[in-house]
N, C-alpha and C positions, 0 to 999 in steps of 0.2 A: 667636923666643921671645916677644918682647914681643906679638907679632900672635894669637900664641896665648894671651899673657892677657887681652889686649883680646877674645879671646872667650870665654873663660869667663866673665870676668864677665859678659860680656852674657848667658851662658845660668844667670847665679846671681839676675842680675835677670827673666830668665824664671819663673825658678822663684817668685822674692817677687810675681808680676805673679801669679802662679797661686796663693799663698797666698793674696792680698790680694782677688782674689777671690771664690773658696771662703768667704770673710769676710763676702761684701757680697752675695752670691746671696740672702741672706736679711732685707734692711737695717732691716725694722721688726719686733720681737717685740712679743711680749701676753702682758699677766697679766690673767686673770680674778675678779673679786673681788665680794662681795656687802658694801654697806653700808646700815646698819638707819635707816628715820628714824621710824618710829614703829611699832603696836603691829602694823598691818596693811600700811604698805608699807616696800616696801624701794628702793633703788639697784641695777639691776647694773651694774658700773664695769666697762669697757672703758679699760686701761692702754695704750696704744702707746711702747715705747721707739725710738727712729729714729736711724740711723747720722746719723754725721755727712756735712756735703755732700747728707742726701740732705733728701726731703720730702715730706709723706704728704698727699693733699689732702684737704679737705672735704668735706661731706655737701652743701653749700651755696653754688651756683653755678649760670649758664646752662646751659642744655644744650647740645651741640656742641664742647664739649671734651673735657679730658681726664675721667677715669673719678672718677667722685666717690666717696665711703666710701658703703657701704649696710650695714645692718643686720637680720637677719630672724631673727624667736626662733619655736619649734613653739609652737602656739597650744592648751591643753588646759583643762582647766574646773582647774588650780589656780589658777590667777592671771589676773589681767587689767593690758593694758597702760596708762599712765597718761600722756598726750600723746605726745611723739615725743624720740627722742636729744638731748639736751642734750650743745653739746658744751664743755669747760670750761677747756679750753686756751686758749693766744693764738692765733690766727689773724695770719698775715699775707695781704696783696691787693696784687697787682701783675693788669695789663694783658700779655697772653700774647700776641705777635705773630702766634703761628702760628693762633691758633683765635681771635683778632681777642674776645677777651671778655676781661673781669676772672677770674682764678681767685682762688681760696684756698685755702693750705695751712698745714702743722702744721710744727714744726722739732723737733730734738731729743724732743720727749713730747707726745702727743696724748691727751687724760682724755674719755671719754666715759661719760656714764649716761645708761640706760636705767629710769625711774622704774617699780613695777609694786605692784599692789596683790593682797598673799595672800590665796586665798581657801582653803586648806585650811591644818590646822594642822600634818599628818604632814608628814617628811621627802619631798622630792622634788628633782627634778634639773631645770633648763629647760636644751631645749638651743638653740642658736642657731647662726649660719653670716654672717659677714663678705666684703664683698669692697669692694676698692678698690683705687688703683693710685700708687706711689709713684716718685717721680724723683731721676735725681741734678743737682745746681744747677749740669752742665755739657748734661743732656736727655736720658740714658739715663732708660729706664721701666722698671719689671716692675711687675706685677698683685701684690698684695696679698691673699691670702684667709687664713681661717682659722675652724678649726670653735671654736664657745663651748660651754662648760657650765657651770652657776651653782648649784650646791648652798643650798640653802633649807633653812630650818629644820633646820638641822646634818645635813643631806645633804652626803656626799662625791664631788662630779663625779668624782674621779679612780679612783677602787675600779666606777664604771659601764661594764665595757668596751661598750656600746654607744655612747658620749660621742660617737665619733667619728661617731656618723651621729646627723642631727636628727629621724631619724624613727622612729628604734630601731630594730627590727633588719631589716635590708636582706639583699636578694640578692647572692651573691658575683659576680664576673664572668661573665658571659655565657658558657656552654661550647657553643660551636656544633662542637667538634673532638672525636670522640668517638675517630678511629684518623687518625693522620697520620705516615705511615710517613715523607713528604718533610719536616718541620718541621728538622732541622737538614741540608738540604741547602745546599748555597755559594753565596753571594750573589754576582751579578755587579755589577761594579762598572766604570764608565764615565771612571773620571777620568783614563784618559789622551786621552782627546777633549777633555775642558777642560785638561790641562796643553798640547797641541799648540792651540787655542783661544787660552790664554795668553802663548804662544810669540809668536803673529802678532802681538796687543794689541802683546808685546813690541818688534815691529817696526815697526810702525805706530807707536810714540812716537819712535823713532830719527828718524824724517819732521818730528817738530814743529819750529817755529820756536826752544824754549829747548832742544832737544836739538843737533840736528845742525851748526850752525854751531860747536859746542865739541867735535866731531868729530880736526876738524887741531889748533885749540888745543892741546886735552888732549894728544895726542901729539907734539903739536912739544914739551910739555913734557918729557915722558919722553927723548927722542930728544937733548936738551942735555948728558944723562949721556954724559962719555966715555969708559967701558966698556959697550958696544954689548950684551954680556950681559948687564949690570948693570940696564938704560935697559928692557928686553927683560920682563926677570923681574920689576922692577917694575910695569912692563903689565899684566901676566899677574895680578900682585897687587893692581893697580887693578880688573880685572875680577871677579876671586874677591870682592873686598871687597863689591862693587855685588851681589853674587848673595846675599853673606850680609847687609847687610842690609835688600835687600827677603826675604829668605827669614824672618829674624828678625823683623820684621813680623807675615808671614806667621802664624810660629808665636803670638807673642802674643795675634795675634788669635784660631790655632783654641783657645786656652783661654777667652779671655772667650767667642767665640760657636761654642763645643763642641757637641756634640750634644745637650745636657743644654736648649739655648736656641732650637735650630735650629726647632722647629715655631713657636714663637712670634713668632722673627723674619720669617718666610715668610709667616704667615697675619694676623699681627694689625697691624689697621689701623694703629695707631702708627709701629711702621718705615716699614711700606710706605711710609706718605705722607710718612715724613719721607726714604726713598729717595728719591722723586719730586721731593721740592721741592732735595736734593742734586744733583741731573741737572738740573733748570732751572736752578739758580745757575749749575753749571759747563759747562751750554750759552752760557747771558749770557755769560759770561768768554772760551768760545772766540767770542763774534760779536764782543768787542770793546767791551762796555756799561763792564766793569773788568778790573783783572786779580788774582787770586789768585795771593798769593807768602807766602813765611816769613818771617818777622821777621828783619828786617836782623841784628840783634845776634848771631840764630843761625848765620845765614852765614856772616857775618864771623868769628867765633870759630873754627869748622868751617875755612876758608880758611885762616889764618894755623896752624893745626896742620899743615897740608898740607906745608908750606916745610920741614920736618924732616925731611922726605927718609926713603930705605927703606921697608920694609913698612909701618911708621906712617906713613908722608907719605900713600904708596897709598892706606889705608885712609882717611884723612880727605878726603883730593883725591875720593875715591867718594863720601864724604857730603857734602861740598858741591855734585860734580854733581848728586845726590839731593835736594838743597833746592836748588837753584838750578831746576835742571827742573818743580820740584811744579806750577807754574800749567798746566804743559802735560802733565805725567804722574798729577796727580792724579785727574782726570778718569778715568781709565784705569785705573791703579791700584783705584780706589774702585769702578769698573765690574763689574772681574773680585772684588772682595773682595766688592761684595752680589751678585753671583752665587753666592759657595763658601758666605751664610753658611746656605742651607735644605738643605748636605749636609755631609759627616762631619766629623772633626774634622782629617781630612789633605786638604781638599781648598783651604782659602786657604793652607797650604803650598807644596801643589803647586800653586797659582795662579801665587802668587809666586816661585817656582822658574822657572816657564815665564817668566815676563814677564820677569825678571831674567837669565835665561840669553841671551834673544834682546836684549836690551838693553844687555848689556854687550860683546857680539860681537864689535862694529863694533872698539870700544876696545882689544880682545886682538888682534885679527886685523890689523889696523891697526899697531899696534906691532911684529908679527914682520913685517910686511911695510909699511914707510913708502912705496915706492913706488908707492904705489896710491895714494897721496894724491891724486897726480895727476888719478889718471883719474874721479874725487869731482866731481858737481854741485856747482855752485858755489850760495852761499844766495841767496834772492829772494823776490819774488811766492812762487812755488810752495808754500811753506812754509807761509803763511797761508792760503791756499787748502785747505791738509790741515786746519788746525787748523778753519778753518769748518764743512768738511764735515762735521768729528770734532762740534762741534757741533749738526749738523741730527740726525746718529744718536741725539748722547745723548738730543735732544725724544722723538725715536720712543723709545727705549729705557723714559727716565724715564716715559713712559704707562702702560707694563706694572705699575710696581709700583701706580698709582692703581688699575688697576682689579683687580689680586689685591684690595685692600683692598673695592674696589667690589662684586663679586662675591662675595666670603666674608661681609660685612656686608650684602647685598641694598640696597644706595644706591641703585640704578639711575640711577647717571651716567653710566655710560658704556657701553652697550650697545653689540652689535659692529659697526653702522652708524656712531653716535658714533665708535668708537674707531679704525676703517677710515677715516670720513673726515678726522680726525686727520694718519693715517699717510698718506694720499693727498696732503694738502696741504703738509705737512711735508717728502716726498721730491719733488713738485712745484716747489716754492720751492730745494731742493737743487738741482735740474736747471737751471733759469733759473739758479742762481749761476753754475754751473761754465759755462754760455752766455754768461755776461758780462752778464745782464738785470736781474741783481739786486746792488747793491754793499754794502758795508758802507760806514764813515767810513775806516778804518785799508785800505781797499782800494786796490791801482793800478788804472787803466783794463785794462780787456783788450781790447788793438786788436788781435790776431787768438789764433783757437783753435787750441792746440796738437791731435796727432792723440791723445793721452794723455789730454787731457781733452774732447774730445770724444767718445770712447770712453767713458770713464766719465758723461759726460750721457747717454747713448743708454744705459746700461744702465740708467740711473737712471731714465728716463720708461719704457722697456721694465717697470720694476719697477711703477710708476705705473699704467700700462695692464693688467699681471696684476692687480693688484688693485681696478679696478676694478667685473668682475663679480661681488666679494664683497658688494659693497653690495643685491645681488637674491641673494643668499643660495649665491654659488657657494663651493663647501670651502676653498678656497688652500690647498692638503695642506700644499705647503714652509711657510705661516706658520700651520699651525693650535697649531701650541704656545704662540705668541705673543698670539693675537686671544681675547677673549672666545667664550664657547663659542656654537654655531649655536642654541641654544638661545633666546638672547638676542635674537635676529635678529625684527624686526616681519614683515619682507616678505619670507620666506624660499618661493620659487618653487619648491624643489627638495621641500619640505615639503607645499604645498601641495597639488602635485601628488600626494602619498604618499597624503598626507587624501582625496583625491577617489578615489584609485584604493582603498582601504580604504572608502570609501561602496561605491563602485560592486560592489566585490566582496561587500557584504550585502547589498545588492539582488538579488543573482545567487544568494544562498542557499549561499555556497558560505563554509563553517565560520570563523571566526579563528583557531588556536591557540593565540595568543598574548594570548587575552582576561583578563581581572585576573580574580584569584577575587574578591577584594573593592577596597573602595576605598581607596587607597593613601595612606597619611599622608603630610604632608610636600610633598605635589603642587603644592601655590602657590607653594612656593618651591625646588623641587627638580624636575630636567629626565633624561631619558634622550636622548642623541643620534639622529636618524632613523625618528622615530616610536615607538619602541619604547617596549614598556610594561614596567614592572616597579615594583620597592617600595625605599621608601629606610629602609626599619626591621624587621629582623631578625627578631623574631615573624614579622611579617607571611610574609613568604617561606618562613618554614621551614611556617608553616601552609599557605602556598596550594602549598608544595612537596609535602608531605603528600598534599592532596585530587587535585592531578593527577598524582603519582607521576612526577613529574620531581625531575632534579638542580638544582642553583640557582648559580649562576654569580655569584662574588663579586667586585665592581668597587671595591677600596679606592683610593677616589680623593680631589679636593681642588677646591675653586673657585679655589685659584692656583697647582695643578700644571700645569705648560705637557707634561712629561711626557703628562699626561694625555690631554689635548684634542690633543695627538700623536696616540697612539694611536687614537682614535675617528677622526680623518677619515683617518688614512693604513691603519688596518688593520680596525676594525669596519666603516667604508664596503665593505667589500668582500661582493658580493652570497652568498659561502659563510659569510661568517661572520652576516652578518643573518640567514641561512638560520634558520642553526643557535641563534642567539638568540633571534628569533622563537618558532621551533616546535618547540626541544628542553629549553630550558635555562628557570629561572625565574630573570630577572634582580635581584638585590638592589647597589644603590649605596649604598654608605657614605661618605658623607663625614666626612673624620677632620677637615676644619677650620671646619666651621660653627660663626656666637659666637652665631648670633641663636635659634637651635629651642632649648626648652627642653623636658627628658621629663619627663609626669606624675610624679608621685611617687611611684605605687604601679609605676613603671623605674626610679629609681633602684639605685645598685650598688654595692658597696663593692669597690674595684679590689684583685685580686692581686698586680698589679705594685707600687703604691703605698700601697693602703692608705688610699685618700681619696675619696668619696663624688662619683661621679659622677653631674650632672645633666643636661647639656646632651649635645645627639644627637653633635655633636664628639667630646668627649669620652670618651663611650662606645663611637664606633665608633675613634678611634686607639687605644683603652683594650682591646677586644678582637682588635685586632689583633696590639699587642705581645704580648698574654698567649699568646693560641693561636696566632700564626705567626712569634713572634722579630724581629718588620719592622716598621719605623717609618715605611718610605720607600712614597712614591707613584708611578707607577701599580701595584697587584699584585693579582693575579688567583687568583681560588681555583674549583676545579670540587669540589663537596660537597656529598655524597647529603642527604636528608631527616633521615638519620639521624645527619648529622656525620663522614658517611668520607669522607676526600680524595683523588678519584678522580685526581688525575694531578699532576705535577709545578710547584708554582703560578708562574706565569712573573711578573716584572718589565715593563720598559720593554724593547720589541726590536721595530720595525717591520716582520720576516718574516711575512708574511700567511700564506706556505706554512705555516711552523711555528705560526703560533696556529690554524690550520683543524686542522691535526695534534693539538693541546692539544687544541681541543674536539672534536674525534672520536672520541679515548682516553678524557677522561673517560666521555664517552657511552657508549663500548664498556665500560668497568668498570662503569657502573654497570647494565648490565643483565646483566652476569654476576654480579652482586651480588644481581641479582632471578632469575637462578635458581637462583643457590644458595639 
């Protein structure tokens, strides 16, 4: 009974973990306000109220950090502007480690005006549009926007329902869906690959150096009880404990990074880089530089609740393993947790279900069966050896979220050359370890090679040498999720060849059909895999779809969907499907997480879902997605006439080549039964 109140409260503190957020999703408000300084100008006052802990930054700082406050008003012949934002708050300045410059921020209330001078005497409304990015004083961020309106000469911004857009009155969302008999068909969903994914991570920690040597410990503990069922069922209670609270975890976190956050954490540079520089610290830590652990006070406390024996002792005896392990389980933990945060809201649940389950095993199993102790590797070398290698992965790993960031922001850091020879040097230098060529400090000599790890160096330089013909632009099907897209490739052979044999075949006079009707926006910074042509903006396609009386094949994709760049080298590479995109289909790419293209303003949109003026091509293409296909998630695929009918079932992520040749042949087939009717 007590085991059972010890978790309710834990799920009463869940619940206040999910109030308290719901709270702080929103941490800085605004009042909008007009004050008078003389006959012909006025102030518009920009009020920011700011949570506590958090902090709203400045208009005024280097570039290369974090997101500074901007301000833009419509510009109309009633007024004119009169210097630039005055801001009228305190400022503080500190030196930011991460982005190596001075910032400034606001705390508690940030006052800004905007000085302007009237130049008409009727009532009128200015409207304006805010953006900036505020943090909390432990380095969570969210972006900051919000739309202005300023009532002049006893104008009431709030009686104007166009307020909400600065340019009066806008187009509603984009109806590209005119008949879609599929729109609430069942979503499949994948996450039992990552709970079984999770399961191994789980196993793979059991290996480290602070887990398994407290293997026998732990049980020689239990096994002291001299009621043998008593010793047994406390086990059993030691490992349920360890399930629930990585599980508990788990849950905590799908509420702060629920679905409601998931595109932001995936796509916008912030995380990502602060991903990456999480994966170099806790690379440093497995090579040996320091070691990451919890505060003694915590453990110790945790410990001596353990001595209290029964399901309460269980329960804490689990949380001290859980903090005593974190230097060598955290790494891993934190692995599989920024994997779950760019899907739903059960999937760092079921992360941590899997890890937990396969983690606490040994402990269950081990206790019904003490004799097995025996036959238990004993600890050594070997153990360090795992934590290293664990190590070289997380370098490789930690690259991927640089260059989501790289790629969705157009950095051009890391292009698939860069980021190929990266991983080539990195699993290089892995293979010499496990050889014994390469040592750490905290290393033994290796005076001979086991057959276990020589085995695993030959798989490892085998890995090496697959990826070296990536570097002259060969696919790597098995890593194209992971590598920056072909696109990115300078010296790409496989392309070039495509380009000459596309010359040669105009020379020959023999048709393209897959020529542009017009010239496609977005092209400098926006790619089709394998030569292909198509339009990365929705007019455009539906007009060129129009004049060649083709359907248009819709690729709702992402510059850090790894999903994505799957899909293009393991199933578009296939000569029926190019076929068919080529010379049937009019291809339209939507990227739903570009920050950098911004849309004229005679495209902007006032979103059905939200209700908040869309400017940027991002934007607008995840903004049309939710509205007309119910789907937030990357890769998804739509075949749909000129006229907005959805010729066939729109597929997901599934590397079946047979079945998407089949998708696009069905479309195909409907939509010329469509053209005889």
């Amino acid at each position: 009974m007590k085991f059972l109140k010890i978790f309710a409260i834990a799920l009463l503190s869940l619940l206040t973990v999910q109030q308290a957020i719901a709270q702080i999703s929103e941490p800085v408000k605004w009042r909008f306000s007009v004050e008078s300084i003389s006959e012909t100008e006025v102030d518009l006052v920009m009020n920011a109220s700011i949570d506590d802990a958090w902090h709203l930054y400045s208009q005024y700082f280097p570039n290369g950090g974090p997101i500074p406050m901007s301000f833009s008003f419509e510009a109309t012949d009633n007024y004119e502007i009169v210097d630039s934002v005055l801001e009228i708050s305190k400022t503080y300045e500190e030196y930011d480690d991460i982005f190596e410059i001075n910032t400034k921020y606001f705390k508690k209330e940030a006052v800004f005006k905007q000085r302007i001078k009237v130049l008409n005497e009727s009532p009128f409304v200015i409207y304006g549009y805010l953006d900036g990015q505020a943090c909390q004083d432990d380095g969570m961020c969210v972006p900051v926007k919000a739309d202005m309106a300023f009532g002049i000469n006893g104008a009431d911004p709030s009686k104007i329902e166009t307020a909400v857009a600065p340019s009066g009155d806008l187009p509603p969302t984009p109806q590209i869906v005119a008949e879609n008999e599929y729109k609430n068909a069942e979503k499949k969903e994948h996450l039992f690959w990552f709970f079984l994914l999770s399961f191994v991570a789980g196993l793979l920690a059991i290996l480290t150096p602070c887990v398994f040597p407290m293997i026998p410990m732990t049980i020689s503990f239990f096994m002291k009880e001299d009621n043998k069922l008593k010793a047994r069922f406390n086990a059993f209670a030691f490992g349920i404990s360890i399930i629930l609270i990585y599980t508990l975890i788990g849950s905590v976190l799908a509420i702060i990074f629920g679905p409601s956050i998931a595109n932001w954490l995936s796509t916008h540079w912030i995380p990502n880089v602060l991903f990456f520089l999480i994966f170099m610290i806790f690379a440093a830590s497995f090579f040996g530089a320091f070691e990451i652990v919890m505060p003694s006070w915590l453990v110790n406390k945790s410990d001596s609740k353990a001595d209290r024996g029964g399901v309460l002792g269980a329960f804490f005896m689990a949380l001290t393993l859980v903090l005593v392990s974190f230097s060598c389980t955290g790494p891993i933990v934190g692995s599989i947790l920024v994997e779950s945060f760019g899907g739903d809201i059960l999937k760092p649940i079921i992360g941590m279900l899997g890890f937990s389950l396969a983690f606490a095993l040994p402990f269950s199993v081990l206790a019904l069966f003490p004799n097995w102790l025996k036959n238990m590797p004993k600890s050594g070398g070997w153990l360090n050896t795992v934590k290293v290698v664990l190590g070289f992965v997380e370098v490789a790993l930690g690259f991927k979220f640089l260059s989501v960031a790289d790629q969705t922001y157009h950095w051009g850091l890391l292009d698939r050359q860069v980021y190929l020879a990266i991983w080539i040097v990195t699993f290089a230098l892995m293979g010499f370890y496990l050889l014994g060529k390469l040592r750490f400090k905290h290393d033994d000599e290796v005076k001979y090679i086991s057959t276990g790890r020589l085995s695993l160096a030959m798989l490892t330089f085998v890995f090496v040498l697959y990826m070296i013909p990536g570097m002259w632009g060969a696919p790597l099907k098995a890593l194209s999720g992971y590598l920056p897209p072909i696109t990115t490739h300078y010296f790409d052979i496989p392309q070039i060849i495509a380009d000459n044999n596309q010359m040669m075949l105009k020379k020959m006079g023999i048709e393209d059909t897959n020529e542009s009707c017009m010239e496609p926006k977005y092209k400098e910074k926006l790619h089709l895999p394998f030569g292909l042509q198509g339009y990365f903006d929705w007019h455009q396609a539906f007009e060129c779809a129009k004049l060649q009386n083709k359907p248009i094949f819709i690729d709702f994709t992402g510059h850090g969907c790894v999903n994505c760049r799957e899909m293009e080298t393991a199933v578009w590479s296939d000569l029926r499907v190019l076929d068919h995109l080529r010379n049937n289909y009019i291809i339209l790419a939507m990227y739903v997480d570009d920050k950098t293209i911004q849309l004229p303003e005679e495209e902007w949109f006032v979103s059905k879902n939200d209700g908040k003026v869309k400017k940027s091509l991002g934007e607008a293409n995840a903004d049309i997605q939710i509205v007309n296909f119910d789907r937030n998630s990357q890769p998804y695929y739509v075949l749909i006439s000129p006229d907005g009918v959805v010729l066939a079932q729109p597929r997901a992520y599934d590397k079946n080549t047979d079945e998407f040749v089949k998708f696009l042949e069905q479309g195909l087939e409907k939509f010329r039964e469509l053209q005889e009717n």
